[in-house]
One Martini backbone bead per residue (centre of mass of N, CA, C, O) as a GRO file, in nm:
protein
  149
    1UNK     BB    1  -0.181  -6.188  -0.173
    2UNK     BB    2  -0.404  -5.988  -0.188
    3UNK     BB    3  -0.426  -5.885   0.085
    4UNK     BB    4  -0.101  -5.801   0.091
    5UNK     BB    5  -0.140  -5.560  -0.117
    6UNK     BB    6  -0.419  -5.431   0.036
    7UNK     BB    7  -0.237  -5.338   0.306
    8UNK     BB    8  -0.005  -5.171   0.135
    9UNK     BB    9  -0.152  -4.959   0.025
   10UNK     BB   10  -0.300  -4.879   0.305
   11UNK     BB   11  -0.052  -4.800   0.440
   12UNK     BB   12   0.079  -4.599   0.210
   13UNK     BB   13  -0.201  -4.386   0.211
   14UNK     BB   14  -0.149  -4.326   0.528
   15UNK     BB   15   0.114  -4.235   0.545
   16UNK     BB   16   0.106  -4.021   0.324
   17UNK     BB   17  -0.109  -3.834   0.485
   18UNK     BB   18   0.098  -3.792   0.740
   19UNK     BB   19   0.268  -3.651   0.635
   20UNK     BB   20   0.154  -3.417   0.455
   21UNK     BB   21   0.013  -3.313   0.734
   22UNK     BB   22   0.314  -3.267   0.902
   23UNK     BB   23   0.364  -3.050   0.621
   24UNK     BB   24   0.164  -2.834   0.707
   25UNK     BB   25   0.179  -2.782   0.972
   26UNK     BB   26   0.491  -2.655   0.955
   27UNK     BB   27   0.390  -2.412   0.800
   28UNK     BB   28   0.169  -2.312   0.975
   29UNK     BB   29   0.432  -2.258   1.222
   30UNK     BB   30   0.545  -2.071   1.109
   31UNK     BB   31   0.631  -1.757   1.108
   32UNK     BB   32   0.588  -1.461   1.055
   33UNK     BB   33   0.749  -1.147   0.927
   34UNK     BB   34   0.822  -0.867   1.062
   35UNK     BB   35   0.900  -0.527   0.969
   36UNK     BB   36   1.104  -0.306   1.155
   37UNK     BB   37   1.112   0.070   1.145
   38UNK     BB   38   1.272   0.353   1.150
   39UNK     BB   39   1.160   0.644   0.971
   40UNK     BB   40   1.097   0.942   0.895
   41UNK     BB   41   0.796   0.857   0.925
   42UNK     BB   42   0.873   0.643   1.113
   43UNK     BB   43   0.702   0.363   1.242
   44UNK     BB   44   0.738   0.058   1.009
   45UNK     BB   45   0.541  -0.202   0.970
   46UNK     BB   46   0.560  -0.550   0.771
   47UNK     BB   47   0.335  -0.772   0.640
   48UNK     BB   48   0.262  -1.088   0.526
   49UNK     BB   49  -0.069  -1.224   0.459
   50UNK     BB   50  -0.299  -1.503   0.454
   51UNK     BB   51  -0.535  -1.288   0.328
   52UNK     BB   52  -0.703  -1.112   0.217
   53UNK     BB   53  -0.742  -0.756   0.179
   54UNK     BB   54  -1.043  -0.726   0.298
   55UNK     BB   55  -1.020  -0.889   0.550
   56UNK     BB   56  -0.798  -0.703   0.679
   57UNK     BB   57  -0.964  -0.432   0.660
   58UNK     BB   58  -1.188  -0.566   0.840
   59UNK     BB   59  -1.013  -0.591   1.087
   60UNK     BB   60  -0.938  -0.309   1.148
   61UNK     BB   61  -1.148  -0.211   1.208
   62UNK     BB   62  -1.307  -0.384   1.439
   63UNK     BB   63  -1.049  -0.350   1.641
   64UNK     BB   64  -1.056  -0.046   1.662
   65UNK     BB   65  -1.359  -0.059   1.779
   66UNK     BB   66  -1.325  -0.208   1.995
   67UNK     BB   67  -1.123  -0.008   2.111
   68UNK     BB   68  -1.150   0.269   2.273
   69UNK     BB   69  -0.862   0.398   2.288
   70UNK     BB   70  -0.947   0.383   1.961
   71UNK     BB   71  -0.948   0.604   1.679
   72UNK     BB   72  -1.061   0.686   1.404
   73UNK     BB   73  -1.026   0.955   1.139
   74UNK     BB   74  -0.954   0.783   0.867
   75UNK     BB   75  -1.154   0.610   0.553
   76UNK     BB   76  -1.051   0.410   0.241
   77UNK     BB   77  -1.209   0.168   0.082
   78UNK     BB   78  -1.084   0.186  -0.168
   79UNK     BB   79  -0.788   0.176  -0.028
   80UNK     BB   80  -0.796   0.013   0.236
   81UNK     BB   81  -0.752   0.325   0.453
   82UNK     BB   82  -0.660   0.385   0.788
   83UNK     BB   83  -0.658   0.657   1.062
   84UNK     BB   84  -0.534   0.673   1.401
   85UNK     BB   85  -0.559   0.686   1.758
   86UNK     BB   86  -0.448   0.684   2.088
   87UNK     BB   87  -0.361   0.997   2.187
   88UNK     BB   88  -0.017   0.996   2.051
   89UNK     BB   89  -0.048   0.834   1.817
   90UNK     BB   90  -0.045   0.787   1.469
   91UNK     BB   91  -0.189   0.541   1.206
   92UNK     BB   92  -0.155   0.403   0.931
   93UNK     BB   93  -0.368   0.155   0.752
   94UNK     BB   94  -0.257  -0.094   0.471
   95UNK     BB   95  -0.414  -0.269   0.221
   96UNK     BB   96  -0.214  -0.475   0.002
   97UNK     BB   97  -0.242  -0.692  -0.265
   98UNK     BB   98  -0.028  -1.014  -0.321
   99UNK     BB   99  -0.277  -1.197  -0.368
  100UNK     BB  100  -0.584  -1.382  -0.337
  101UNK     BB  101  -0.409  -1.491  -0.021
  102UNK     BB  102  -0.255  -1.204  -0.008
  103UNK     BB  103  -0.089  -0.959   0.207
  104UNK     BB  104  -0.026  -0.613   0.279
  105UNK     BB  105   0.078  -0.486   0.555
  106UNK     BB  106   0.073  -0.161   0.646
  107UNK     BB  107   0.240   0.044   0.921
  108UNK     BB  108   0.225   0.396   1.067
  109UNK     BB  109   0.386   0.569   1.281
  110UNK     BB  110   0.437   0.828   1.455
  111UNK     BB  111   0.662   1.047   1.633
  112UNK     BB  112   0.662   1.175   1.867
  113UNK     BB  113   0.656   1.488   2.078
  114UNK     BB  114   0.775   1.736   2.277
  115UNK     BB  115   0.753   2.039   2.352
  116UNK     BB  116   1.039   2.075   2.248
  117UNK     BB  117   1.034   1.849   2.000
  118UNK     BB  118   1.125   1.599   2.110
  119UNK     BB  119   1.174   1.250   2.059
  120UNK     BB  120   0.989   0.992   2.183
  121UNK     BB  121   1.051   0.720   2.336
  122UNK     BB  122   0.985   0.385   2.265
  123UNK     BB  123   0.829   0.095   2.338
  124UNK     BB  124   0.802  -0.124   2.171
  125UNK     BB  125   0.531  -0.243   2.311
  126UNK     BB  126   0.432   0.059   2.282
  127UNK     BB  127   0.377   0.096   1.971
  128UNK     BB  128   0.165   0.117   1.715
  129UNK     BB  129   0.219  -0.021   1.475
  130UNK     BB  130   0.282  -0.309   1.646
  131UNK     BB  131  -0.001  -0.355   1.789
  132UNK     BB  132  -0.150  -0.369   1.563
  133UNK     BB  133  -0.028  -0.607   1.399
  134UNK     BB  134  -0.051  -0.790   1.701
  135UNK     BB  135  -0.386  -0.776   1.656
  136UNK     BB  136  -0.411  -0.910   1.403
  137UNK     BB  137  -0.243  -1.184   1.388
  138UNK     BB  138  -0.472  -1.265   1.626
  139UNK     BB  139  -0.766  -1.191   1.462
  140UNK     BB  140  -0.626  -1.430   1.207
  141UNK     BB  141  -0.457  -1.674   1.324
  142UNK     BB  142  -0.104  -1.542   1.332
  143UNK     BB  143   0.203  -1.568   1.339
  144UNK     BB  144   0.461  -1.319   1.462
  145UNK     BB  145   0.794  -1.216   1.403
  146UNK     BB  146   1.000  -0.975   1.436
  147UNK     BB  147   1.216  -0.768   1.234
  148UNK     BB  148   1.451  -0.555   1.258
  149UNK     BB  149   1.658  -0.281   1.101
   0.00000   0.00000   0.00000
């Protein structure tokens, strides 16, 4: 009777196990959404990530350096904010804390401009706020999933 109760506990005690793990993997499978939209600043992508604000803007940093075809212009540790530039567009790059384990990201990058003065049309996959954020949701190890405004 008492092995058939500690067989009964420790079925129990792991069926719970498995619940649990297959209910964390879930939520870590949901991907982020990525707020994207034109407006006036120009274009702007905002996504809020799983880890520290400091850990985000060291990770912009790297990849920005990594990167040949893109140069930093200006860098502000203490406000964790840089702006780059892949020799088309400029995009500044905000690391802002909203709570110990979470960050929001916004990239903004400006509208390009033809000599005529009109604006450039972008494709989507080559526009500079969306490239910086899905390099870096990459190099964070989190899924982001856009979406338009």
């Amino acid at each position: 009777m008492i092995k058939i109760k500690t067989t009964k506990h420790i079925l129990l005690v792991l069926t719970t196990i498995c619940v649990v793990t297959s209910f964390l993997g879930c939520i870590a499978a949901v991907p982020l959404i990525v707020k994207y939209a034109k407006s006036e600043k120009g274009y702007i992508s905002k996504v809020e990530v799983p880890a520290t604000a400091d850990k985000v803007y060291q990770t912009a940093i790297r990849e920005t350096e990594a990167r040949p075809h893109l140069k930093i212009l200006k860098k502000d540790d203490a406000e964790r904010f840089i702006e780059i530039t892949d020799g088309v567009q400029k995009a500044s790059i905000k690391t802002t804390p909203v709570g110990p384990e979470k960050t929001e990201l916004e990239v903004v990058a400006n509208v390009p401009k033809t000599e005529e003065g009109k604006e450039v049309e972008r494709e989507r996959e080559k526009e500079l706020s969306l490239r910086v954020v899905s390099v870096l949701c990459e190099a964070l190890s989190v899924k982001c999933t856009v979406m338009e405004k």
